[in-house]
CHARMM internal coordinates of N, CA and C (Angstrom, degrees):
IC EDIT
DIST 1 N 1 CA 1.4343
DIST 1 CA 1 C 1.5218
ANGL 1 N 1 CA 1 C 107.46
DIST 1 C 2 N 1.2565
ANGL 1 CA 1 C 2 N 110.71
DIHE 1 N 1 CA 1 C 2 N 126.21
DIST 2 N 2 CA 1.7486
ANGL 1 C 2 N 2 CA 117.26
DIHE 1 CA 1 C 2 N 2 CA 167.87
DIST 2 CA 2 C 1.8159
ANGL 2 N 2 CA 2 C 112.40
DIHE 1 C 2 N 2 CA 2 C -52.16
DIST 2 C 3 N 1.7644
ANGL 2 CA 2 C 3 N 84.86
DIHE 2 N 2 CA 2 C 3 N 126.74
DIST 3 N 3 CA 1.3844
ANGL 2 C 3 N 3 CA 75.57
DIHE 2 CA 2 C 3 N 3 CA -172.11
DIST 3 CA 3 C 2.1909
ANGL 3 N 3 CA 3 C 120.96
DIHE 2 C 3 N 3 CA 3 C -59.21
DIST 3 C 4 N 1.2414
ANGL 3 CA 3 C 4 N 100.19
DIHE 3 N 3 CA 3 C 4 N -11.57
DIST 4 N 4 CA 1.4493
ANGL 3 C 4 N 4 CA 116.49
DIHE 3 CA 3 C 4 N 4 CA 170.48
DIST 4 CA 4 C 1.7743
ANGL 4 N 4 CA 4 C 102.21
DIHE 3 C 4 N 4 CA 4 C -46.61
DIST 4 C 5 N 1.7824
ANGL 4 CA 4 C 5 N 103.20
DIHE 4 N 4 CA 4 C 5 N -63.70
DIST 5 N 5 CA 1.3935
ANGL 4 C 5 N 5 CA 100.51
DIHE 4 CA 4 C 5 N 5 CA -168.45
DIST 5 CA 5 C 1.5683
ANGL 5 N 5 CA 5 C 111.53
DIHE 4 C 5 N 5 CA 5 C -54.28
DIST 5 C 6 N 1.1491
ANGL 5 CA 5 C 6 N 114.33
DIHE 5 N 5 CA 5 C 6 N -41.14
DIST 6 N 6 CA 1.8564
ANGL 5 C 6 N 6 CA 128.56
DIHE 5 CA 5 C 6 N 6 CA -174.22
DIST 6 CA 6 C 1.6093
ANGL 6 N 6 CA 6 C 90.12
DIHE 5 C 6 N 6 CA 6 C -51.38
DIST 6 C 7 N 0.8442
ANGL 6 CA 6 C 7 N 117.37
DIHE 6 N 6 CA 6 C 7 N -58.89
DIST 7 N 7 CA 1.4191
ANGL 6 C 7 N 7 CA 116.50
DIHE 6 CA 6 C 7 N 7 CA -170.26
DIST 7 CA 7 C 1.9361
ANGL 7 N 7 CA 7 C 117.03
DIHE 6 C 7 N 7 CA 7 C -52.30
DIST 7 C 8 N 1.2366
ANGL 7 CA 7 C 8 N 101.37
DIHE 7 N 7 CA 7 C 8 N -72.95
DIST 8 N 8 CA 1.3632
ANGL 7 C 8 N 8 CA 98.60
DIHE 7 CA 7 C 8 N 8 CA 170.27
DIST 8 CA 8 C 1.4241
ANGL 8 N 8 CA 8 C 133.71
DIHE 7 C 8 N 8 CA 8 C -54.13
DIST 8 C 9 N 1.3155
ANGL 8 CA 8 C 9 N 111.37
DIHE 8 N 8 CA 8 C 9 N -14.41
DIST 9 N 9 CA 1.2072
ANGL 8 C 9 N 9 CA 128.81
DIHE 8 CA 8 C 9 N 9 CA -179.75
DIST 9 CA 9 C 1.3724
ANGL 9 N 9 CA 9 C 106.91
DIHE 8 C 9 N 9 CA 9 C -81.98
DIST 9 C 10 N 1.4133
ANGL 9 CA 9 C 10 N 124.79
DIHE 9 N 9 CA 9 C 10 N -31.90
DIST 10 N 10 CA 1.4254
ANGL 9 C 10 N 10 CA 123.64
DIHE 9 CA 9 C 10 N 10 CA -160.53
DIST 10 CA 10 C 1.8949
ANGL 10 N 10 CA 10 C 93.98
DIHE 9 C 10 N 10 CA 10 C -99.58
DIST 10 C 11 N 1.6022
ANGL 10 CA 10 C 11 N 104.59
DIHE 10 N 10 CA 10 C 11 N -18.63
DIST 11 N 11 CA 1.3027
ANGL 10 C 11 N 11 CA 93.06
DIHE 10 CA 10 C 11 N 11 CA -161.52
DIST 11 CA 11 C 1.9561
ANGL 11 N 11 CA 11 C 98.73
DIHE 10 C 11 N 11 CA 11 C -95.40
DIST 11 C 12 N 1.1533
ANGL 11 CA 11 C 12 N 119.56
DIHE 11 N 11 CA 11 C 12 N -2.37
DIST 12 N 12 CA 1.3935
ANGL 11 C 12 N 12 CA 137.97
DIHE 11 CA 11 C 12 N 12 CA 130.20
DIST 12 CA 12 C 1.1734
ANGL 12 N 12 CA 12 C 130.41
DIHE 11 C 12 N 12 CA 12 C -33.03
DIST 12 C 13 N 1.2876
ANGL 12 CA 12 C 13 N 112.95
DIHE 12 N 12 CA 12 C 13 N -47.66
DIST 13 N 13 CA 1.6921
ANGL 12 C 13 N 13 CA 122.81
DIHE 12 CA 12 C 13 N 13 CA -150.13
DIST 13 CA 13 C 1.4163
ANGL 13 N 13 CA 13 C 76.39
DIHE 12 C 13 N 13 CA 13 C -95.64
DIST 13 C 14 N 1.6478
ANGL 13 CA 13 C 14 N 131.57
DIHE 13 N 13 CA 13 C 14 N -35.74
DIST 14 N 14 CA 1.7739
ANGL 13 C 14 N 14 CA 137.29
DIHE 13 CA 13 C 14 N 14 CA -145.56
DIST 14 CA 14 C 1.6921
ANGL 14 N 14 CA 14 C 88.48
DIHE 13 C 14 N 14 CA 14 C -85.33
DIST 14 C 15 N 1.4013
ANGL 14 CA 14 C 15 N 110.94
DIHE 14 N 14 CA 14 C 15 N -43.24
DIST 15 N 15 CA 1.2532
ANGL 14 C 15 N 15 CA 125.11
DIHE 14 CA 14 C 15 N 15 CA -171.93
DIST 15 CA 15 C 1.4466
ANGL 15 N 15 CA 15 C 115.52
DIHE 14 C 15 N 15 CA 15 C -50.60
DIST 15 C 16 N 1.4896
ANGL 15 CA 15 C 16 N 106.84
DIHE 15 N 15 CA 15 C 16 N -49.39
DIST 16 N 16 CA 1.4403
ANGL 15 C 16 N 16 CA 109.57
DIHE 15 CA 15 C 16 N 16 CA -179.75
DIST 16 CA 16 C 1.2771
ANGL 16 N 16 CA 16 C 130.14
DIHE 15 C 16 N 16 CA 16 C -77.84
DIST 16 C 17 N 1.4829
ANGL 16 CA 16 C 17 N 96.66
DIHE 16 N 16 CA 16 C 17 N -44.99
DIST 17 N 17 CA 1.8144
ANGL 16 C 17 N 17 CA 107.14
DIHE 16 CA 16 C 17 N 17 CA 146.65
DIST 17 CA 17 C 1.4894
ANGL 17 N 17 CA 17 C 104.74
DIHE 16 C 17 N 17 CA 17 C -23.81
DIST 17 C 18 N 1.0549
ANGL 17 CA 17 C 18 N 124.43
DIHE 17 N 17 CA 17 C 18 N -94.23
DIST 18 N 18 CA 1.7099
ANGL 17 C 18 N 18 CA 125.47
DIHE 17 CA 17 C 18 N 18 CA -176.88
DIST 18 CA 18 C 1.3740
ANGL 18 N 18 CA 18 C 112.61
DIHE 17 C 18 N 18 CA 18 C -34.68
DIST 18 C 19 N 1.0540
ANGL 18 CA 18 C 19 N 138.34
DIHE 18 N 18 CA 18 C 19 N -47.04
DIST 19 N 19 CA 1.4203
ANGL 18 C 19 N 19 CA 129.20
DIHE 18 CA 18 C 19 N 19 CA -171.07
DIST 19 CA 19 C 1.4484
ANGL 19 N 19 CA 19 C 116.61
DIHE 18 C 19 N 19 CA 19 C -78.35
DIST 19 C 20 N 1.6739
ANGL 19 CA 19 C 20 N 117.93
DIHE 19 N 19 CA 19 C 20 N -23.33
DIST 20 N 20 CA 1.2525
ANGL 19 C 20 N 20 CA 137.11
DIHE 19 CA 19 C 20 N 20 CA 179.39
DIST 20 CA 20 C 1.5310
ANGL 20 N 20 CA 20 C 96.15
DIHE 19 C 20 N 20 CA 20 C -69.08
DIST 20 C 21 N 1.2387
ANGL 20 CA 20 C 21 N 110.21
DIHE 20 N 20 CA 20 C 21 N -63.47
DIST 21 N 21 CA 1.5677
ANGL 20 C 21 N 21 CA 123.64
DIHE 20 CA 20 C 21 N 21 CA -171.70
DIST 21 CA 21 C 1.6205
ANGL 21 N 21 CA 21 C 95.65
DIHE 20 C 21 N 21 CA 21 C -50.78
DIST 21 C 22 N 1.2719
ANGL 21 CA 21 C 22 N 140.67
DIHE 21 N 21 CA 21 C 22 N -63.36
DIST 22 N 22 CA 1.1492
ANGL 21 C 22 N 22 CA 154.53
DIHE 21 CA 21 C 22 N 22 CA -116.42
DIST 22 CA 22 C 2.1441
ANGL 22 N 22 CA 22 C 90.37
DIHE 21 C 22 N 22 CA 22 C -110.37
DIST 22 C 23 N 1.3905
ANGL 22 CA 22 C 23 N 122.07
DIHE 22 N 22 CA 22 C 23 N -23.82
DIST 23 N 23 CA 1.1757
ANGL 22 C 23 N 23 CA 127.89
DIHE 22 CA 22 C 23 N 23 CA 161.02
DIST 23 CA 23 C 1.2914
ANGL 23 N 23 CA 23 C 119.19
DIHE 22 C 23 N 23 CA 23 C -93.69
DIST 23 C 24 N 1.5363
ANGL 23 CA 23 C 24 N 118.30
DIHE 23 N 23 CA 23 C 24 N -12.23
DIST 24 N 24 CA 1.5807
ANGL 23 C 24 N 24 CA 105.45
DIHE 23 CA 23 C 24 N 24 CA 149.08
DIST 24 CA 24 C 1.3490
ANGL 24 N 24 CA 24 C 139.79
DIHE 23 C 24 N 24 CA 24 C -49.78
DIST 24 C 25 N 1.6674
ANGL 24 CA 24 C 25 N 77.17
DIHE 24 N 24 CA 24 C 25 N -64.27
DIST 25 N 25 CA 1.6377
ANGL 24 C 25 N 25 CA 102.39
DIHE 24 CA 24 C 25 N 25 CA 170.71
DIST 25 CA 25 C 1.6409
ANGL 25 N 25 CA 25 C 115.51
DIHE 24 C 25 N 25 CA 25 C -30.14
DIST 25 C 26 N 1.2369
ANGL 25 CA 25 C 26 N 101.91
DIHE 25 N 25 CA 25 C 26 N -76.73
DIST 26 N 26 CA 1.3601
ANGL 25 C 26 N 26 CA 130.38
DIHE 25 CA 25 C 26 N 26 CA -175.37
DIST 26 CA 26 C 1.5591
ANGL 26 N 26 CA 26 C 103.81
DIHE 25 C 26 N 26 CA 26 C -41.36
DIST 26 C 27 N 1.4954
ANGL 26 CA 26 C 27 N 115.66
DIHE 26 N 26 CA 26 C 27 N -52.76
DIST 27 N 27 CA 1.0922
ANGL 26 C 27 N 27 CA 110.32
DIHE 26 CA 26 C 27 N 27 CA -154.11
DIST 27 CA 27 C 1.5856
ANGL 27 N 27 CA 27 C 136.34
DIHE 26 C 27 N 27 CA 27 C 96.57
DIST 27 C 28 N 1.6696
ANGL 27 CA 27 C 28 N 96.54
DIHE 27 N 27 CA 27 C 28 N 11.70
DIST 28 N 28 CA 1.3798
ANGL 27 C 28 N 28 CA 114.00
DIHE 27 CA 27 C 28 N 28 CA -157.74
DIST 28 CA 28 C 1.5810
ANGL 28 N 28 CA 28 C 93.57
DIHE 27 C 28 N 28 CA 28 C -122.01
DIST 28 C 29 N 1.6748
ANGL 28 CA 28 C 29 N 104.42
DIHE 28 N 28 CA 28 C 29 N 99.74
DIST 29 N 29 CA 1.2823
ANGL 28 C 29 N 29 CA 129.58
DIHE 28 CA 28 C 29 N 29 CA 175.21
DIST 29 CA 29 C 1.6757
ANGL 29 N 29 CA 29 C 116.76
DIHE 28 C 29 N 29 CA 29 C -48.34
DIST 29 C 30 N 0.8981
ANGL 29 CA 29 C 30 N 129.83
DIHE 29 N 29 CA 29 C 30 N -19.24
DIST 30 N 30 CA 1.4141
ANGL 29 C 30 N 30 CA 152.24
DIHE 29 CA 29 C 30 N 30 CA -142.44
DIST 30 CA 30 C 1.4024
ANGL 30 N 30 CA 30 C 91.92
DIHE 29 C 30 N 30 CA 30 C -113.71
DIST 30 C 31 N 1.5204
ANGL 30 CA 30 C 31 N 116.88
DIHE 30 N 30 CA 30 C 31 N -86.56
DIST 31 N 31 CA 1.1657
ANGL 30 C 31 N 31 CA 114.67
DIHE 30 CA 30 C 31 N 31 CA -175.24
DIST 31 CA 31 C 1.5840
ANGL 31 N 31 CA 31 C 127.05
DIHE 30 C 31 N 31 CA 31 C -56.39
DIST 31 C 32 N 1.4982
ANGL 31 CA 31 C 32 N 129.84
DIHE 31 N 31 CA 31 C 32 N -33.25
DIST 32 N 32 CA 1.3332
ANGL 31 C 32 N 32 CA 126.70
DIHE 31 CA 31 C 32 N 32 CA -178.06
DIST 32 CA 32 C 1.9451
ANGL 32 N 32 CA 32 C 92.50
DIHE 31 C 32 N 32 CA 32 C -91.90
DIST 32 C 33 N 0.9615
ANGL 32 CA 32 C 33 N 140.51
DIHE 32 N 32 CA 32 C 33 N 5.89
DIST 33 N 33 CA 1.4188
ANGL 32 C 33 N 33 CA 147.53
DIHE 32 CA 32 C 33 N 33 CA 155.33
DIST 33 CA 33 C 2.0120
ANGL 33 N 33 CA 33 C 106.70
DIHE 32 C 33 N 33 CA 33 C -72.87
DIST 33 C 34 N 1.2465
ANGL 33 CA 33 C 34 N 99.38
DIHE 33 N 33 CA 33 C 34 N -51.37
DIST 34 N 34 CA 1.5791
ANGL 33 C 34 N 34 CA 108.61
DIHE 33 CA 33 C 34 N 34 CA 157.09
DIST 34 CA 34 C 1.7625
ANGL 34 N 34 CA 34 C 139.59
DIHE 33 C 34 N 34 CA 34 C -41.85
DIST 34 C 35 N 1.2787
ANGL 34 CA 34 C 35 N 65.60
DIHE 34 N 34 CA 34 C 35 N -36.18
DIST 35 N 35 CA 1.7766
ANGL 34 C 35 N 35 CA 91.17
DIHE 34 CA 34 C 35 N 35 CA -171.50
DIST 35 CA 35 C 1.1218
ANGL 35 N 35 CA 35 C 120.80
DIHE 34 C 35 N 35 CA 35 C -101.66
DIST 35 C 36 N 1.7281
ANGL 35 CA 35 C 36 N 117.21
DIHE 35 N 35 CA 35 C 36 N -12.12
DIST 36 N 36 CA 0.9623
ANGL 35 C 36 N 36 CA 129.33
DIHE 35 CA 35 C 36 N 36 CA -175.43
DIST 36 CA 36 C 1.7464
ANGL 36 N 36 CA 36 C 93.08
DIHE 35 C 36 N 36 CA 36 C -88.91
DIST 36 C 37 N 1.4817
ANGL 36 CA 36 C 37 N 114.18
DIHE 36 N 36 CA 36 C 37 N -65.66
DIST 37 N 37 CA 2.0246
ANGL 36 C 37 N 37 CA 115.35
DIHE 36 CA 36 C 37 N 37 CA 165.93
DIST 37 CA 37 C 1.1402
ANGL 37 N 37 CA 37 C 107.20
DIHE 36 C 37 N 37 CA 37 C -30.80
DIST 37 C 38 N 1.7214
ANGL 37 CA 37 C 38 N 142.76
DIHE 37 N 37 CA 37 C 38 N -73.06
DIST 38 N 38 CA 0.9426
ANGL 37 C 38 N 38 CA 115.45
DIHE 37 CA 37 C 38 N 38 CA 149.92
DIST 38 CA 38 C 1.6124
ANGL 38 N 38 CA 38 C 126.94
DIHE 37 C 38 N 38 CA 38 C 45.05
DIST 38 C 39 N 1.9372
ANGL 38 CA 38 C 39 N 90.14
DIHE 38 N 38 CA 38 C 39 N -129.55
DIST 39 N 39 CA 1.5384
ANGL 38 C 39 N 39 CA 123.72
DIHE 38 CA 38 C 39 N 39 CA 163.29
DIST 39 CA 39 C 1.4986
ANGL 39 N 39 CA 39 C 103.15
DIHE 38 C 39 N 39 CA 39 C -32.05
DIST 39 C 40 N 0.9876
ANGL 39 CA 39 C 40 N 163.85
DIHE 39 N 39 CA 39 C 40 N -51.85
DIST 40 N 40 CA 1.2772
ANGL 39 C 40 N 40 CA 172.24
DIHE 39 CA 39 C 40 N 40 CA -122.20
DIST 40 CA 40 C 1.4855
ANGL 40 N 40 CA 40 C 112.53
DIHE 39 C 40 N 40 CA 40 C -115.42
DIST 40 C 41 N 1.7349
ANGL 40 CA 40 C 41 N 100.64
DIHE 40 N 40 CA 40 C 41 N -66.42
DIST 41 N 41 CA 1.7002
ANGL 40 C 41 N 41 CA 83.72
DIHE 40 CA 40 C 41 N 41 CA 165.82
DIST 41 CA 41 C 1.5921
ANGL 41 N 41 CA 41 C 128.14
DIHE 40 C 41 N 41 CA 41 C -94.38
DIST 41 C 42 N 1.6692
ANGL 41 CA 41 C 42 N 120.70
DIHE 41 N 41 CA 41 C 42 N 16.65
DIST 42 N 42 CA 1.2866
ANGL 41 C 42 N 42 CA 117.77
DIHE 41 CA 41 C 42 N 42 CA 148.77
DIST 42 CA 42 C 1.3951
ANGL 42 N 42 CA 42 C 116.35
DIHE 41 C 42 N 42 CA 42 C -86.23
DIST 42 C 43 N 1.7667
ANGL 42 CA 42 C 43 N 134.20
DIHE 42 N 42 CA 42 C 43 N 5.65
DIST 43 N 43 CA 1.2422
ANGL 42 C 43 N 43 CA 119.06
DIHE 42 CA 42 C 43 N 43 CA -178.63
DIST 43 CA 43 C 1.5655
ANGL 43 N 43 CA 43 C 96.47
DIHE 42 C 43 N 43 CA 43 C -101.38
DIST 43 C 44 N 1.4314
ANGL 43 CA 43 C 44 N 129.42
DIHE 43 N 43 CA 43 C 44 N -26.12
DIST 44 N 44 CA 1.3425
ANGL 43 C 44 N 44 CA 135.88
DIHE 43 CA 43 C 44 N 44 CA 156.01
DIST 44 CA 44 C 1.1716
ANGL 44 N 44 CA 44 C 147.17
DIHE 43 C 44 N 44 CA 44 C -43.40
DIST 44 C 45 N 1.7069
ANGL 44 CA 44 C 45 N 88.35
DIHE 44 N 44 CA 44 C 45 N -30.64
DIST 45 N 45 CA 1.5849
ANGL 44 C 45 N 45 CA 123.35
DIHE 44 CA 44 C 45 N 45 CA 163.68
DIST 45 CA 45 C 1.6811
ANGL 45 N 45 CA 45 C 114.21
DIHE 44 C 45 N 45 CA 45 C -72.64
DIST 45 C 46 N 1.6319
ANGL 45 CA 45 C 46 N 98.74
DIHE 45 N 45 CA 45 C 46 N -65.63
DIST 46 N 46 CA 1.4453
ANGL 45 C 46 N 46 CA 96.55
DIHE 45 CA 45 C 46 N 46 CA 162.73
DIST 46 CA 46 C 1.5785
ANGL 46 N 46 CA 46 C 126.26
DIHE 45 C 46 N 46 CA 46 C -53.16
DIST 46 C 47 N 0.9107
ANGL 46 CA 46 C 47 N 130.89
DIHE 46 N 46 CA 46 C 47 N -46.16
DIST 47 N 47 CA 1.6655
ANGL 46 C 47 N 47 CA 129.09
DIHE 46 CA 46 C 47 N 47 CA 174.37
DIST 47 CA 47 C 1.3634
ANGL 47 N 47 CA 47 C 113.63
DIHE 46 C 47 N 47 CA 47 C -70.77
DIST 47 C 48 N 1.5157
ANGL 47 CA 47 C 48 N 128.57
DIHE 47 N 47 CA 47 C 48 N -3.32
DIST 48 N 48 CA 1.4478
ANGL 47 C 48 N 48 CA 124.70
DIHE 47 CA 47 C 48 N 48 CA 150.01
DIST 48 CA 48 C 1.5297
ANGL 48 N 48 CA 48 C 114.65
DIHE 47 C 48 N 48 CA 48 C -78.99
DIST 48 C 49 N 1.1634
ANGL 48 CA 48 C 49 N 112.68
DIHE 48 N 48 CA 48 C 49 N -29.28
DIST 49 N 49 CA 1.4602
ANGL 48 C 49 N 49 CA 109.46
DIHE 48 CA 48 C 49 N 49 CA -174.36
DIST 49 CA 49 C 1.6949
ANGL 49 N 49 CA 49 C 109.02
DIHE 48 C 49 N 49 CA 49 C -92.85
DIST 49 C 50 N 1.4139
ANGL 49 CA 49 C 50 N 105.26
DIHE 49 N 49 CA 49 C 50 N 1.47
DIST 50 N 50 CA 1.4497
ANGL 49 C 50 N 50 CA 96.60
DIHE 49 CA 49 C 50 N 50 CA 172.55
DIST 50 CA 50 C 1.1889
ANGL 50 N 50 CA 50 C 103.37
DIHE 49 C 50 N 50 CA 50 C -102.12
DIST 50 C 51 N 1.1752
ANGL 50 CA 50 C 51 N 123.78
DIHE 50 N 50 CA 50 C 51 N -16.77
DIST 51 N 51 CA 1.7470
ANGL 50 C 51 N 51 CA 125.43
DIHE 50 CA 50 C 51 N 51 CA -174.01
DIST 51 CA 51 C 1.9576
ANGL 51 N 51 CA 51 C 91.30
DIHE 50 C 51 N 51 CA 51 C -75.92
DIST 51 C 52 N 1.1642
ANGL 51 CA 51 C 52 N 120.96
DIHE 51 N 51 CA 51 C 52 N -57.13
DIST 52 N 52 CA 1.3762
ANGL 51 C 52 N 52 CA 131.73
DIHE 51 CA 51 C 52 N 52 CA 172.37
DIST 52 CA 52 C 1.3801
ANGL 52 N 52 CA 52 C 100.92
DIHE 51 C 52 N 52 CA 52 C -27.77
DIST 52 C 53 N 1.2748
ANGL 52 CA 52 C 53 N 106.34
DIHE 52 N 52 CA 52 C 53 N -72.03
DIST 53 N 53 CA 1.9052
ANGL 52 C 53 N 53 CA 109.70
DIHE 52 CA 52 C 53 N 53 CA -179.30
DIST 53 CA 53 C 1.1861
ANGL 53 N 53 CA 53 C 135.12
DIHE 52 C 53 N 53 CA 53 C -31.83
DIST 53 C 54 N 1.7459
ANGL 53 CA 53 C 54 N 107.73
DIHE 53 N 53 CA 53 C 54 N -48.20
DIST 54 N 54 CA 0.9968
ANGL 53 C 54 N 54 CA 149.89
DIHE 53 CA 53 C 54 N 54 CA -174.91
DIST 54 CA 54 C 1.4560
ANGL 54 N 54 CA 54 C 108.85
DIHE 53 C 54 N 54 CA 54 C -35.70
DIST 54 C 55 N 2.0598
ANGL 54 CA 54 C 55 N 87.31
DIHE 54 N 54 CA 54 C 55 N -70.15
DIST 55 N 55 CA 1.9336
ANGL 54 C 55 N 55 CA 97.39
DIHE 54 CA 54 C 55 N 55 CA -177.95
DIST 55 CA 55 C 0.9420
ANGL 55 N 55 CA 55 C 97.95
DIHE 54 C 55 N 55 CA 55 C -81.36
DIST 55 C 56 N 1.7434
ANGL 55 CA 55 C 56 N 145.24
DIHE 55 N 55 CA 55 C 56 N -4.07
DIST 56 N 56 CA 1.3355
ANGL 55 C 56 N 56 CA 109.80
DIHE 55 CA 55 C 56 N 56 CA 174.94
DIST 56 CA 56 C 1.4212
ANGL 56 N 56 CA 56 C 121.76
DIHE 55 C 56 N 56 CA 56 C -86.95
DIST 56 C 57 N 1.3353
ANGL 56 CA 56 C 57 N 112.76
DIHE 56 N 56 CA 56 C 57 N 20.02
DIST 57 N 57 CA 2.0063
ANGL 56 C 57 N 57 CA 118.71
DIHE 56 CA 56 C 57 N 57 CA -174.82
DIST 57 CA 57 C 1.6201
ANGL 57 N 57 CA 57 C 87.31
DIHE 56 C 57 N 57 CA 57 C -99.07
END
COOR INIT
IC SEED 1 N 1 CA 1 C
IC BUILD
């Protein structure tokens, strides 16, 4: 995986973290429900690009 992709991917995963956190708080089902997809489809992201990696060794 390009270290570019690692990056955006994690700063995704950081992203949703915050919005999850930030719809607790609040109380706003919607938004930490957001944030939770998020986390979810940057860890999906990451585990495609490690499977990618994988065959390329």
């Amino acid at each position: 995986m390009a270290f570019d992709d690692k990056v955006d991917n994690k700063s995704e995963e950081l992203g949703g973290k915050v919005k999850e956190g930030v719809g607790r708080a609040t109380d706003d089902e919607r938004l930490e429900a957001e944030g939770k997809a998020d986390q979810r489809e940057s860890k999906v992201k990451q585990a495609v690009e490690n499977v990618k990696d994988a065959f390329k060794s």
